[in-house]
LOLO-14083 format. One record per residue (C-alpha): x negated, y negated, z. Coordinates in nm, 4 decimals. Each point is the difference from the previous one (the first is absolute). Example, Ala and Ser with C-alpha at 12.3 -4.5 7.8 and 13.67 -1.06 7.14 Angstrom:
<atoms>
@east = -1.2300 | north = 0.4500 | up = 0.7800
@east = -0.1370 | north = -0.3440 | up = -0.0660
</atoms>
This chain:
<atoms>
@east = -14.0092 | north = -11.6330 | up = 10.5676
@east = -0.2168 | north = -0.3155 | up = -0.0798
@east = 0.1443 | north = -0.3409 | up = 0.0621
@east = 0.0636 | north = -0.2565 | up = -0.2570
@east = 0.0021 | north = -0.3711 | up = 0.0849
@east = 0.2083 | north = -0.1980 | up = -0.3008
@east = -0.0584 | north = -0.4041 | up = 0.1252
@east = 0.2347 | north = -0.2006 | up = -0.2798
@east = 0.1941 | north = -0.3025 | up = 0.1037
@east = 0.3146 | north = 0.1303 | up = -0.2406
@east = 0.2056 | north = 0.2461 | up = 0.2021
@east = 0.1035 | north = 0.1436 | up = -0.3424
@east = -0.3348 | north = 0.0980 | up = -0.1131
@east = -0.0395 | north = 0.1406 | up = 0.3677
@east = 0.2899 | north = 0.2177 | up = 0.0170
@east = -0.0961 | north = 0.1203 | up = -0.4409
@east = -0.3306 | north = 0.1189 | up = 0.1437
@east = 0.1408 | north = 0.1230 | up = 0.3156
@east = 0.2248 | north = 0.2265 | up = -0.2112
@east = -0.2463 | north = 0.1341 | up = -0.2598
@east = -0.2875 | north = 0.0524 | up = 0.2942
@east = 0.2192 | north = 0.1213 | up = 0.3425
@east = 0.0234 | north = 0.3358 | up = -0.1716
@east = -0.3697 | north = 0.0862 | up = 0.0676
@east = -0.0994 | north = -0.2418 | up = 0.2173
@east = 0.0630 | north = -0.2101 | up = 0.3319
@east = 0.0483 | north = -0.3386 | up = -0.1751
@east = 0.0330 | north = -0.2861 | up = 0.2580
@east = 0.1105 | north = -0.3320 | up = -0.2319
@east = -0.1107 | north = -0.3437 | up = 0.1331
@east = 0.1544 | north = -0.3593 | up = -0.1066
@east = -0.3127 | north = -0.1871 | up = 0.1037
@east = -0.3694 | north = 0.0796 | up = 0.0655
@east = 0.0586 | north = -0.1438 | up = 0.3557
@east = 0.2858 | north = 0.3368 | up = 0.0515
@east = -0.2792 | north = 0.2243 | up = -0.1617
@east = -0.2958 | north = -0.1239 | up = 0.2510
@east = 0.2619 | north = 0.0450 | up = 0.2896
@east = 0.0558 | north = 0.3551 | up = -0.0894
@east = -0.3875 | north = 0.0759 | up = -0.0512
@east = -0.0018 | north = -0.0284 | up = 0.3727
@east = 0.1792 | north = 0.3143 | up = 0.0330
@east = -0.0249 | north = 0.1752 | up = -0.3666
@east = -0.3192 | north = 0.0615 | up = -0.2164
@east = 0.1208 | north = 0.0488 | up = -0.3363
@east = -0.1292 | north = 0.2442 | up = -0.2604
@east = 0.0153 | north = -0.2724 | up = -0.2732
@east = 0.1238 | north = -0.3854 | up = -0.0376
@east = 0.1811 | north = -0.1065 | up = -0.2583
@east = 0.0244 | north = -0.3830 | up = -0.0169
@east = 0.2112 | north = -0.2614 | up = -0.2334
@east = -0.2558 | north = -0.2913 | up = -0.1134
@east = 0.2836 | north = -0.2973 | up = 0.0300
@east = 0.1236 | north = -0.0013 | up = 0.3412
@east = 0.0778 | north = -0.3202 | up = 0.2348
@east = -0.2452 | north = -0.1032 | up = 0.2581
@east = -0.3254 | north = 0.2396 | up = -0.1134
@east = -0.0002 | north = 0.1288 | up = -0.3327
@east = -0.1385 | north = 0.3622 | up = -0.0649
@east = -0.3204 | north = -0.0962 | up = -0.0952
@east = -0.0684 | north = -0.1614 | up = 0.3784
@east = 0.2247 | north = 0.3064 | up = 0.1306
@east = -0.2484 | north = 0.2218 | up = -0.2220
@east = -0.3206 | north = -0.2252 | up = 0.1429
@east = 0.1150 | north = 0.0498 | up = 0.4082
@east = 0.0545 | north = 0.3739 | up = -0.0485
@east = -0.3120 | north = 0.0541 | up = -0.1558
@east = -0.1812 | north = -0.1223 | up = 0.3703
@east = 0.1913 | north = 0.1410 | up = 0.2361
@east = -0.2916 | north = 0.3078 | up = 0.0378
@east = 0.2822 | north = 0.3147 | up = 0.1481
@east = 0.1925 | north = -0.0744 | up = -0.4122
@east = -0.3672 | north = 0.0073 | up = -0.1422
@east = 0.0863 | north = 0.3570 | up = -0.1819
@east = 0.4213 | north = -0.0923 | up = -0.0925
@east = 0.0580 | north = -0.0389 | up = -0.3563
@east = 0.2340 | north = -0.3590 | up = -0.1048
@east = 0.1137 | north = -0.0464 | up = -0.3484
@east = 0.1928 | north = -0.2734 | up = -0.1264
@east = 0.3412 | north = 0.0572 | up = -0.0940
@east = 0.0956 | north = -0.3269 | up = -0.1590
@east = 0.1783 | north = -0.1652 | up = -0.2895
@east = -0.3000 | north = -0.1953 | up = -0.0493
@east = -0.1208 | north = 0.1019 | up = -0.3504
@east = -0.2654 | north = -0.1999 | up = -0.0761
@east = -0.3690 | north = 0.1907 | up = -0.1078
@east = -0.1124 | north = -0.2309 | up = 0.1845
@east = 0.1321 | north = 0.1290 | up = 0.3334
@east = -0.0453 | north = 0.3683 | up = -0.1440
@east = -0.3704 | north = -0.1067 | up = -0.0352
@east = -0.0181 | north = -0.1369 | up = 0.3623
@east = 0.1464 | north = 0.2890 | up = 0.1603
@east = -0.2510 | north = 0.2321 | up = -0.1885
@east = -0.2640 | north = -0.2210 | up = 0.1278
@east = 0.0630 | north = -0.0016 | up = 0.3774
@east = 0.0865 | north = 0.3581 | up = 0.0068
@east = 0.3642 | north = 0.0160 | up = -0.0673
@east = 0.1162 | north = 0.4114 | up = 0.0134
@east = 0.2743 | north = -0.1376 | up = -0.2280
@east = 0.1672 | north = -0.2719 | up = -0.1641
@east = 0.3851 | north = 0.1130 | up = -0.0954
@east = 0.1699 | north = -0.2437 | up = -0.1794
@east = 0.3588 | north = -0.0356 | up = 0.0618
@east = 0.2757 | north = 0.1406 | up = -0.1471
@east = -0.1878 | north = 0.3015 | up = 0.0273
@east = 0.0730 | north = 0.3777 | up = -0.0763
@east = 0.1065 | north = 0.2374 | up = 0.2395
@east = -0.2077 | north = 0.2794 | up = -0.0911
@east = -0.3046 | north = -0.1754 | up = -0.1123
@east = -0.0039 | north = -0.1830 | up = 0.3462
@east = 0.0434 | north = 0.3360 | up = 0.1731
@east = -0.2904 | north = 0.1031 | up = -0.1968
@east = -0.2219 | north = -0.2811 | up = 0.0441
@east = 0.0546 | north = 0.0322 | up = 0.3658
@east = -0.0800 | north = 0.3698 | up = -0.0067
@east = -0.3212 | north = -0.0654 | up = -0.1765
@east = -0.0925 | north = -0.2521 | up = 0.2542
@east = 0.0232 | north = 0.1669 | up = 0.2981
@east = -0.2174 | north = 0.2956 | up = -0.2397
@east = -0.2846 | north = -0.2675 | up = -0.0287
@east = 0.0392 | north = -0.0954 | up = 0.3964
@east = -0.0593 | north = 0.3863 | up = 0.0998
@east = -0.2549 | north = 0.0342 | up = -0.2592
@east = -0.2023 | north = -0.3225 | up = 0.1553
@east = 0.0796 | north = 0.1237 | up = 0.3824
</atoms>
């Protein structure tokens, strides 16, 4: 089963994407980037999912330290956010975003964005 981390500062947007993803994946949710870099000690995750507004590093920083530590080089992270804004849709295109899901989302078209994510990731491997 791959494994899902969902970093968001809300615990209700943590436990909404807990419930729609837990049923096909291991989803490990995170209140702060500094809980998420903990738990990369121990767990690589199949994809990150990251909120943009968070306290203390926002996702884009989050999104910037990920993308150099070298053993998370091939993991997919998308923004899940309620940031709606083109130009943060632009930005995330632009550094190589797999994603950018704009809360409140849809179940199924979440599920199915996910899917075809981790479709890309094998077809780059």
């Amino acid at each position: 089963m791959k494994t899902i981390f969902v970093v968001d500062d809300n615990n209700v947007n943590l436990l909404t994407a807990k419930e729609a993803l837990s049923q096909h994946y291991d989803v490990f949710t995170l209140s702060s980037a500094a809980f998420m870099f903990e738990l990369l000690e121990n767990v690589t995750p199949d994809l990150i999912l990251l909120d943009i507004v968070m306290p203390s590093m926002d996702g884009w920083e989050v999104y910037n330290r990920l993308k150099a530590v070298s053993y998370l080089e091939g993991v997919p992270i998308a923004f899940l956010t309620s940031v709606n804004e083109s130009k943060d849709k632009n930005r995330a295109v632009e550094i190589g975003a797999a994603d950018f899901f704009v809360k409140p989302y849809n179940e199924a078209d979440l599920k199915f964005r996910i899917a075809k994510i981790f479709e890309r990731h094998k077809a780059d491997d």
